[in-house]
Structure formats: C-alpha cells, structure tokens
C-alpha positions in Angstrom: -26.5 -140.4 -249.6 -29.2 -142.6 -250.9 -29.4 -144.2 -254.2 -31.4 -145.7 -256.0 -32.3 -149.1 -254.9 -32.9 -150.4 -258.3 -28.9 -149.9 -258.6 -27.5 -153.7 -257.5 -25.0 -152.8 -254.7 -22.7 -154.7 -252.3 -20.8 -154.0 -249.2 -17.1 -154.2 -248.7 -17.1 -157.0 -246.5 -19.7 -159.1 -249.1 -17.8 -157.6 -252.3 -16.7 -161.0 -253.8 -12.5 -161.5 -253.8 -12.9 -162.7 -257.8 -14.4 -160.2 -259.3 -13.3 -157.5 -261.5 -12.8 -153.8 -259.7 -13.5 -151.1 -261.5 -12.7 -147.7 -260.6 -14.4 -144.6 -261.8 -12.4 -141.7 -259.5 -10.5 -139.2 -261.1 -6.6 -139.8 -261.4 -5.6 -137.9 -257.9 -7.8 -139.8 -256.1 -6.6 -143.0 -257.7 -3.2 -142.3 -256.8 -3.9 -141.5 -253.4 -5.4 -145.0 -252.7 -7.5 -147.6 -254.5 -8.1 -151.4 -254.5 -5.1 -153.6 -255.0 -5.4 -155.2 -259.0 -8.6 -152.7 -259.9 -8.8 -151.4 -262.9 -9.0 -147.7 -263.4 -11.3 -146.0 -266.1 -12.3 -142.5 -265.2 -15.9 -142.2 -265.5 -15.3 -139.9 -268.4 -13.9 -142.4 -270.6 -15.9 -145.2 -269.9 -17.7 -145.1 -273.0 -14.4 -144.6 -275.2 -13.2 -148.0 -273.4 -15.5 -150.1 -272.4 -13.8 -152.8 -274.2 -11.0 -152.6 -271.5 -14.0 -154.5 -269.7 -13.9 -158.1 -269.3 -18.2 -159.5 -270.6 -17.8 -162.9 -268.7 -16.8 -161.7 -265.3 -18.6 -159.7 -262.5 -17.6 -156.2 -262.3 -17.8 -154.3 -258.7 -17.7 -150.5 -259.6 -16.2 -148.1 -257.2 -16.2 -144.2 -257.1 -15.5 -142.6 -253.4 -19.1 -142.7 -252.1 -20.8 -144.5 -254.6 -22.7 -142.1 -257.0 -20.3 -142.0 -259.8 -20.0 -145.9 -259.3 -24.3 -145.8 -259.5 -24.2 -144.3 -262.8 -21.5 -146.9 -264.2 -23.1 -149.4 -262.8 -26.2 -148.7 -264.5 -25.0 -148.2 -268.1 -22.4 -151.1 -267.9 -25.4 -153.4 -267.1 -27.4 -151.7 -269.7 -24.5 -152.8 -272.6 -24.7 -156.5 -270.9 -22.0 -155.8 -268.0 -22.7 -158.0 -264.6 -22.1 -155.0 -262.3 -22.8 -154.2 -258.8 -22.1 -151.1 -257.2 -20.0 -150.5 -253.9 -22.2 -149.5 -251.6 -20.5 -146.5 -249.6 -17.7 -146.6 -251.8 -13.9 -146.4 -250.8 -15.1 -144.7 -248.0 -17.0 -147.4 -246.7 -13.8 -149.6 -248.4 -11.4 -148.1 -246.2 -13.5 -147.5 -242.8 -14.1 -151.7 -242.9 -10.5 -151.7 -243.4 -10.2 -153.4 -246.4 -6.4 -153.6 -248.1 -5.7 -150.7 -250.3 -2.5 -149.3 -251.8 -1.4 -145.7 -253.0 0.8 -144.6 -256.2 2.1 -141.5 -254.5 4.7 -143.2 -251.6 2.1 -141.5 -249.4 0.1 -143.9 -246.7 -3.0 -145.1 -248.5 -5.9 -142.9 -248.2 -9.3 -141.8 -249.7 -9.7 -138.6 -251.0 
C-alpha cells in the first residue's frame, strides 16, 4: 500500500524507544498483540479523547498496515500533536521482530 508521502513515517527498527505509542486498531486486534506500554485509542474515539494524549512528547501511531495510523497521524499533527506514522504498521512491527505482547493468553500475533 502506498501513502502519502507528505504523512511523516518511521520504520520499526528507526521508531524511537521514548516515544509515545499509540494504537488506532480495533479492540480484537489489540488483544491479540500490540506494543508493550502503547496506548490504545480506537480510531473512532480519537476525537472524544485526545486529551488522553500527551502535547510535549512524540507520538508514533500504529494501525496494522498503516492507513488508519496515516489518518491519525495527520489530524493529531493538525491539533499540534508531534506524530509519525509506522510505516508498515504491526505488520512490518512484527516481521522485524520487534517485542510485542497479547491480552488473550494466546502467543502474540497481528491480526
């Protein structure tokens, strides 16, 4: 998939170990595996609360492939956000084998 390139992106293995995660997947595929200490906000709600969101840090925003992530990306830096998109997603999370946990006692995996 190709997005736009005017969306700030970074890969898994550049994503910065400080930041603030953000994860814009539905609730199944939360539980089934996501980033260890991100911070789940369905896409849906992220108007409703977006003051969940920490202003003075830098926000990486994750979906599963990176589309949903795109559009976050782009509003949250539109209300003043520093966010970058992860490019690929938790796909592209999981295949570089970065560390991820599940909340359904089932091996981590993206879904």
């Amino acid at each position: 998939m190709i997005f736009d390139s005017r969306v700030p992106a970074v890969t898994a293995g550049a994503a910065p170990a400080d930041a603030v995660y953000l994860d814009v997947r539905e609730p199944d595929e939360w539980r089934a595996g996501h980033i260890h200490n991100a911070r789940h906000i369905p896409l849906g709600e992220l108007v409703a609360r977006i003051d969940e969101l920490p202003a003075d840090r830098q926000i990486v925003c994750v979906c599963r492939v990176g589309g949903r992530s795109a559009q976050a990306t782009v509003f949250l830096n539109r209300q003043g956000y520093e966010v970058v998109n992860l490019d690929g997603g938790m796909e592209a999370w999981h295949s570089a084998g970065q560390p991820m946990i599940s909340e359904d006692g089932k091996p981590p995996r993206v879904i």
